[in-house]
Structure formats: structure tokens, C-alpha cells
N, C-alpha and C positions, 0 to 999 in steps of 0.2 A: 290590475285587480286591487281594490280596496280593500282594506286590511285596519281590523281594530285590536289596540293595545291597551291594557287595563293593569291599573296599580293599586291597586286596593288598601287602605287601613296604614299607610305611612306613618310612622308615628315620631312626634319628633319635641324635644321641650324647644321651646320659642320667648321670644320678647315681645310680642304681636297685642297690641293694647292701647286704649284710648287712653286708661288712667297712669300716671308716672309709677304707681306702686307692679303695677302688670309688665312693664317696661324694665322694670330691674330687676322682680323676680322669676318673670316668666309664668308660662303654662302648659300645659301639654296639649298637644293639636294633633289631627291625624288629619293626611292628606291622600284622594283619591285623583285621579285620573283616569279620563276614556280619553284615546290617543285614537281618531282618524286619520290615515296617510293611504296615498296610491303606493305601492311599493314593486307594481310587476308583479311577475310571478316568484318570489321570492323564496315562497315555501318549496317551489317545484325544484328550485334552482340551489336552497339548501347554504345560502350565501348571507353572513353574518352581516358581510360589508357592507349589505342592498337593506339589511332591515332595521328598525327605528331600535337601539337596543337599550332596554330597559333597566341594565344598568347605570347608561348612561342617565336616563332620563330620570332616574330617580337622584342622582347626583345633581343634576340640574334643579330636582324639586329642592334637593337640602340644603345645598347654595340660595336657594332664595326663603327659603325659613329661617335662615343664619340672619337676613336682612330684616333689622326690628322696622315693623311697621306700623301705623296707626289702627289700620283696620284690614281685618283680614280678607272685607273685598280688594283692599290694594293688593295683598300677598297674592289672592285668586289669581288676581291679574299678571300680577309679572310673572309667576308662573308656568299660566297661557304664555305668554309673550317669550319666556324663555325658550319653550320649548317648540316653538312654532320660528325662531330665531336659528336654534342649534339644528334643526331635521327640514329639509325641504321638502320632502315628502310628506311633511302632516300636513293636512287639510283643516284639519279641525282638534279643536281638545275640550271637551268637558272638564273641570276642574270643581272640588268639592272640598273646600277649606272647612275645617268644624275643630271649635275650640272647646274641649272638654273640662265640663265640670267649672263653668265661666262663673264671677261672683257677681249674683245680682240677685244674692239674699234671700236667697232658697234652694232647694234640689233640685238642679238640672240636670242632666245628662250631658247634654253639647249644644252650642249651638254653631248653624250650619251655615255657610253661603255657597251657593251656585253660581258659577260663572261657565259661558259658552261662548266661544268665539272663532 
């Protein structure tokens, strides 16, 4: 059975920036994931071991926000890549990196990247 896992609204201050001044001060980022894995029957079966668990994987997300990157489609990525490394059961991960309140000299809100893989 397929089975989807979702992490909504992570939030995490970061070094994730093109400019050196973003790189030493930081930002605050919020990170989502949709987590696709086959997992069996898991829910039936009531069995921790057999399912993608989201503590882990949010551990995995902050391990790789720890890592300053240029652009936070890099961060999407390894992300993706971590957690499709740590579970053999994921199929798929939508990942949704959005750096809030970015400086580019006006009122933004966030802005977002989409990565799927």
C-alpha cells in the first residue's frame, strides 16, 4: 500500500544565500515535505519499524539546513536526496524550501522553490 507523509511549516534560521552578507547572518526558512513510500500494510500492522518515521526525517531535514548553501534549490535537493538515501520505501518526496522575508528591497513575504523527485 502507498502511503503519503507530510511535514508542514519547518522552521529553521539558516546560512542559505547567494550574497556573503546572508551567509554570515542568516535567514529564517520554513521547510515542507510530501513523503511517497510503499510501506505494506503498516497501519494494519501498527509497526513503527515498517514506517517512514517523521521524526527521523525531520532530523534529516535540519541536518541539511545546518549545510550553508548557495541556493536554496541546492538545499531542495539534498534534502530530496537525503531522505530518499535514509528510507527505501520512499518512492517520491516533494520538497518546498521558501526563505522568508528575502532582501530584495521591498515587502515580500517568502519566496519559494519546488523541487520533485
Amino acid at each position: 500500500m502507498e502511503y503519503r507523509i507530510v511535514l508542514q511549516r519547518m522552521e529553521f534560521h539558516a546560512l542559505h544565500g547567494c550574497y556573503e552578507l546572508e551567509r554570515k547572518v542568516g535567514n529564517r526558512f520554513t521547510v515542507d515535505v510530501e513523503i511517497t513510500a510503499e510501506l505494506g500494510d503498516v497501519a494494519a500492522e501498527d509497526n513503527v519499524e515498517k514506517a517512514v518515521n517523521y521524526l527521523t526525517v525531520y532530523e534529516v531535514v535540519r541536518e541539511q539546513m545546518a549545510l550553508t548553501q548557495h541556493t536554496i534549490e541546492r538545499v531542495a535537493m539534498n534534502i530530496i536526496d537525503a531522505i530518499k538515501d535514509r528510507f527505501s520505501a520512499v518512492r517520491h518526496v516533494k520538497c518546498t524550501v521558501s526563505k522568508l522575508a528575502p532582501p530584495l528591497g521591498g515587502k515580500i513575504d517568502r519566496v519559494s522553490v519546488v523541487l520533485e523527485k
